[in-house]
C-alpha positions in Angstrom: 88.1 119.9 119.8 90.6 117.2 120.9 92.3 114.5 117.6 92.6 115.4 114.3 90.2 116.8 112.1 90.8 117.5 108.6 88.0 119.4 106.4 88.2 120.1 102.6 91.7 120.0 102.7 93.1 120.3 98.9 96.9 121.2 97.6 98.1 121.0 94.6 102.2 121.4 92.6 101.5 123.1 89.4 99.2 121.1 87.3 99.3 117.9 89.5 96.8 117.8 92.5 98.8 115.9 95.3 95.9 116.2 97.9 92.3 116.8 96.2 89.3 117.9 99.3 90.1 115.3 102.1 87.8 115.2 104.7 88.1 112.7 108.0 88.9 112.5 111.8 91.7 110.8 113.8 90.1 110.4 117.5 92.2 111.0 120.3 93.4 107.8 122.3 93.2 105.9 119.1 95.5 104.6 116.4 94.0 105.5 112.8 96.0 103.9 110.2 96.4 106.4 106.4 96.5 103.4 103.4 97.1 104.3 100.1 99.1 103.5 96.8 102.4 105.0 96.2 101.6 108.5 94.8 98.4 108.7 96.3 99.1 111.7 98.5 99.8 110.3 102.1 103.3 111.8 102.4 101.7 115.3 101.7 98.9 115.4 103.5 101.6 114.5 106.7 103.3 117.2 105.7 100.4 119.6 106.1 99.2 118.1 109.2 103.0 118.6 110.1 102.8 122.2 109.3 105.7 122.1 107.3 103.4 122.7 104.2 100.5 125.0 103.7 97.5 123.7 101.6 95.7 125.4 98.8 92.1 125.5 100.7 90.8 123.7 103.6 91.1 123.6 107.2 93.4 121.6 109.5 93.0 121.0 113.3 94.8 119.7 116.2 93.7 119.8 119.2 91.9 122.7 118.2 95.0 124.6 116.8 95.2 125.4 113.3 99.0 125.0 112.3 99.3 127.6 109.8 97.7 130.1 112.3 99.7 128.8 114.8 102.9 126.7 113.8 104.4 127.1 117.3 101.3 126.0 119.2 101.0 123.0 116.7 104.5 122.1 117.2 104.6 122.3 120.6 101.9 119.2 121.0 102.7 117.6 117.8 105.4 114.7 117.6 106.4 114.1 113.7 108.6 110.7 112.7 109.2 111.1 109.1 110.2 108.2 106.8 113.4 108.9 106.4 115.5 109.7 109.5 117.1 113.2 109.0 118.9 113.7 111.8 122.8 115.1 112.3 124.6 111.7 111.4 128.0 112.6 113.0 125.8 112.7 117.1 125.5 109.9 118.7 121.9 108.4 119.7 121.7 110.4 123.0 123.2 113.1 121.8 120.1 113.0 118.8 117.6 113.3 121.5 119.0 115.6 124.0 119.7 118.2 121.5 116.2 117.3 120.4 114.7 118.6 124.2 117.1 121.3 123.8 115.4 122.6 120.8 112.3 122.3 122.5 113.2 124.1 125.9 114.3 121.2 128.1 117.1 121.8 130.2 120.5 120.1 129.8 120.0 117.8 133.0 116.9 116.6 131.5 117.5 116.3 128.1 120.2 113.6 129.2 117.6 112.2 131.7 114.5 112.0 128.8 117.3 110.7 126.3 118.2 108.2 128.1 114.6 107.2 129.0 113.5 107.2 125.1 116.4 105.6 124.4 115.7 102.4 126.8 111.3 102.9 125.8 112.9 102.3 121.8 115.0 99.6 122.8 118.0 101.6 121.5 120.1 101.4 125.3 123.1 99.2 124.1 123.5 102.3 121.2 123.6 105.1 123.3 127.1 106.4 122.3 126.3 104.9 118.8 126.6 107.5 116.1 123.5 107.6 114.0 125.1 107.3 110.5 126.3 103.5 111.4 122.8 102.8 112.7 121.0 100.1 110.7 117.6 101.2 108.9 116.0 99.7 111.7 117.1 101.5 114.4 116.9 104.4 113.0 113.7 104.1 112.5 113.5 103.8 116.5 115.6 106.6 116.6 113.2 108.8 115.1 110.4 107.7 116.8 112.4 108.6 120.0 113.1 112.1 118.8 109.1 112.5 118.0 108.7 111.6 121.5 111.1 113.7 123.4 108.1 116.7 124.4 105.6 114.4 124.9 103.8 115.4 122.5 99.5 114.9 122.3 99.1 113.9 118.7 101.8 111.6 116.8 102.2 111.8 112.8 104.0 108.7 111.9 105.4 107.8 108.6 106.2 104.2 107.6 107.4 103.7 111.5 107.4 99.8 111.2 110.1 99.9 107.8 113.3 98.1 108.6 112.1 96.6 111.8 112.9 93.2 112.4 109.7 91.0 113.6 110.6 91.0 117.5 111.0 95.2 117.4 107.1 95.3 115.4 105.9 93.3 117.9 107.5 95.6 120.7 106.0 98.8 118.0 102.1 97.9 118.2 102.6 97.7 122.3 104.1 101.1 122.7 101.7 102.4 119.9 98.8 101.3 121.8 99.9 102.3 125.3 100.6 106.2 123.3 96.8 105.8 122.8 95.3 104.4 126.0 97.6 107.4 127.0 95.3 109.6 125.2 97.8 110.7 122.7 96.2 110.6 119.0 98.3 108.6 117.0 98.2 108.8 113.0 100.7 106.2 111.2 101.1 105.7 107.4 102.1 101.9 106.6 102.7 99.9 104.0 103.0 96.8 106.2 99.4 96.5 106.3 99.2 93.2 108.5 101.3 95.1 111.3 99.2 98.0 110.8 95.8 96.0 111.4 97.2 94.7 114.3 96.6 98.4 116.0 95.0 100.4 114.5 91.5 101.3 115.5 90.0 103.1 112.2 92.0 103.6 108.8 91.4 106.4 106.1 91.7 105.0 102.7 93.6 107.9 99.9 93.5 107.4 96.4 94.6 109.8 93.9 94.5 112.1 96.4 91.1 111.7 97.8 89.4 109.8 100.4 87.4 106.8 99.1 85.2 104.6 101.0 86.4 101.3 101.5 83.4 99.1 101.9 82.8 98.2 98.8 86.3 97.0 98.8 86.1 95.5 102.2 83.1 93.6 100.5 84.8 92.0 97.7 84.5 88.2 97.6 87.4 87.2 99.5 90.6 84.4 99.6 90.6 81.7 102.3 93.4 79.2 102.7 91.9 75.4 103.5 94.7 72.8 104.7 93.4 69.4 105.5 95.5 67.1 108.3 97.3 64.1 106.2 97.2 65.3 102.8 100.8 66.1 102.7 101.8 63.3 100.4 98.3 64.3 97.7 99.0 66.4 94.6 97.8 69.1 95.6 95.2 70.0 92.7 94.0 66.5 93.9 93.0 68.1 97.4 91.9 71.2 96.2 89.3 69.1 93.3 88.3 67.1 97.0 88.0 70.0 98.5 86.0 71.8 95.3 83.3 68.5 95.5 82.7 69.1 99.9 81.9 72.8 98.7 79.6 71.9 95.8 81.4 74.0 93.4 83.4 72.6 90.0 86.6 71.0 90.3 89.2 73.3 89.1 87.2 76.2 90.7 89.4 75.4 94.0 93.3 77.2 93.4 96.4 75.9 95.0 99.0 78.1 96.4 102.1 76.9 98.5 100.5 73.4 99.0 97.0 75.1 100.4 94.1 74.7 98.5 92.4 78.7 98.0 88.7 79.2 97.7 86.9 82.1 97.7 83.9 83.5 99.8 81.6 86.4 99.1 81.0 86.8 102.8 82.4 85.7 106.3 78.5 83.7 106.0 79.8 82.0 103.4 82.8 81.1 104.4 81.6 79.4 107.9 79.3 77.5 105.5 81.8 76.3 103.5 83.4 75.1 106.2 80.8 73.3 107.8 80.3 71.7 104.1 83.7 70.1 104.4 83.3 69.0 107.6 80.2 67.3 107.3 81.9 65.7 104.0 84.4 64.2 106.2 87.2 66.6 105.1 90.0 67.3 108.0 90.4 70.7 108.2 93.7 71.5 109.7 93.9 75.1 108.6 90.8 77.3 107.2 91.7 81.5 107.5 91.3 84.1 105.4 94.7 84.2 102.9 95.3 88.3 103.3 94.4 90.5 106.2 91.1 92.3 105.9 93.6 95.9 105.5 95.6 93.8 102.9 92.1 92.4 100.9 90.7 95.9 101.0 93.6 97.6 99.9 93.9 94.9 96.4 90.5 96.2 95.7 90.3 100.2 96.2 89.4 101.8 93.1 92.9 103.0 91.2 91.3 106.1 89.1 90.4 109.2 90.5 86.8 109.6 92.3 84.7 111.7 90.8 84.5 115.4 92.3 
């Protein structure tokens, strides 16, 4: 069985459950995005899917190998970029990946050749001969998702890989993340940057305390839309908001304001294209009508933040 597929996976440090029966999938030639709260038990589960922690009870597949059967196996297909770099600092950024391929077999002449490839595929050429304790957060974050590529590996565990990029190296991030998929590689990142992340991903699993929730009553929640109207630059702004309140039928202070945009909310995308036709037909110019947060971002404000029941 090709992807990921986690069943009843459960680990726990003393008293404190880290990781409490996690069930889901990561399909192969996707991008499945793991959202959670700080603490909620993303960095541990990685590590188990990583093999480089065993959990309490449950079963762990990828590609069909289990990795505490078979750590070797798993490690042979499995590409890991932690959060934190953790490489030799004093070797320069070829000299990081080469001796990376070495580990895994590659022969000198080709450890140079793949280094130098990753290197270029990263956008890390000009740094080359750059040792990797002056790099900038940034790129070392390409760094180490260099070094997870360096066997090709089938499945990709991928911990906060956008933090420290600058907005032109995200952008270049989602491309290669999606051409690792249509590859047929499984990708699983963890992100806090949820509007990069919804820009790739293909299915997200949602960890709370530990455990999987479902997100759709969260995804349900009456949502945030930012309304701008075309000359109303020079109105107080709870002025346009109260104008905007009357089109939508609704009272006047119902409307909020936020950086000179009048908010309203919705309890359905229905709702929302209704509102906007209200405006409209009131004569409003609407220069700007969108949702304020990314659907990842509005369903993350609203997950439950106490434990699911068992």
């Amino acid at each position: 069985m090709n992807g990921i597929v986690v069943d009843g996976v459960s680990r726990s440090f003393g008293a404190v459950r880290a990781v409490a029966d996690v069930t889901f999938r990561a399909e192969q030639g996707s991008v499945t995005g793991l959202v959670g709260p700080n603490g909620a038990g993303k960095t541990t589960l990685l590590l188990m899917l990583a093999s480089l922690l065993a959990p309490d009870t449950g079963t762990i597949r990828l590609d069909g190998i289990d990795p505490m059967d078979d750590p070797r196996g798993a490690r042979r297909l499995l590409g890991w970029m932690p959060d934190a770099l953790g490489a030799w600092p004093s070797l320069t950024a070829r000299e990081t990946i080469a001796t990376t391929a070495r580990l895994y077999d590659i022969d000198k002449a080709a450890a140079k050749a793949r280094a130098d490839e990753l290197l270029a595929l990263v956008g890390l050429s000009e740094f080359t001969d750059t040792q990797a304790k002056v790099l900038s957060r940034g790129q070392k974050q390409k760094l180490g998702l260099a070094r997870a590529l360096v066997h090709d590996p089938r499945v990709l565990l991928l911990d906060e890989p956008a933090s420290g990029l600058d907005p032109e190296a995200r952008v270049q991030l989602r491309g290669l993340l999606r051409r690792l998929a249509a590859d047929g590689r499984t990708v699983l990142i963890s992100s806090h940057v949820l509007s990069e992340l919804e820009e790739v991903v293909d299915d997200t699993v949602f960890l709370v305390a530990g455990a999987v929730v479902d997100a759709a009553p969260a995804q349900d929640a009456a949502r945030a839309w930012r309304i701008r109207l075309v000359g109303a630059d020079g109105e107080q702004p709870s002025a346009v908001a109260d104008r905007i309140a009357v089109a939508l039928g609704v009272a006047p202070g119902t409307v909020g304001v936020d950086r000179a945009a009048a908010i309203a909310r919705f309890d359905s995308e229905w709702d929302a294209a209704a509102g906007l036709r209200r405006m409209i037909e009131a004569g409003l110019d609407v220069g700007e009508f969108a949702p304020a947060q990314s659907a990842l971002e509005h369903a993350f404000l609203h997950l439950p933040r106490t434990e699911p029941d068992a």
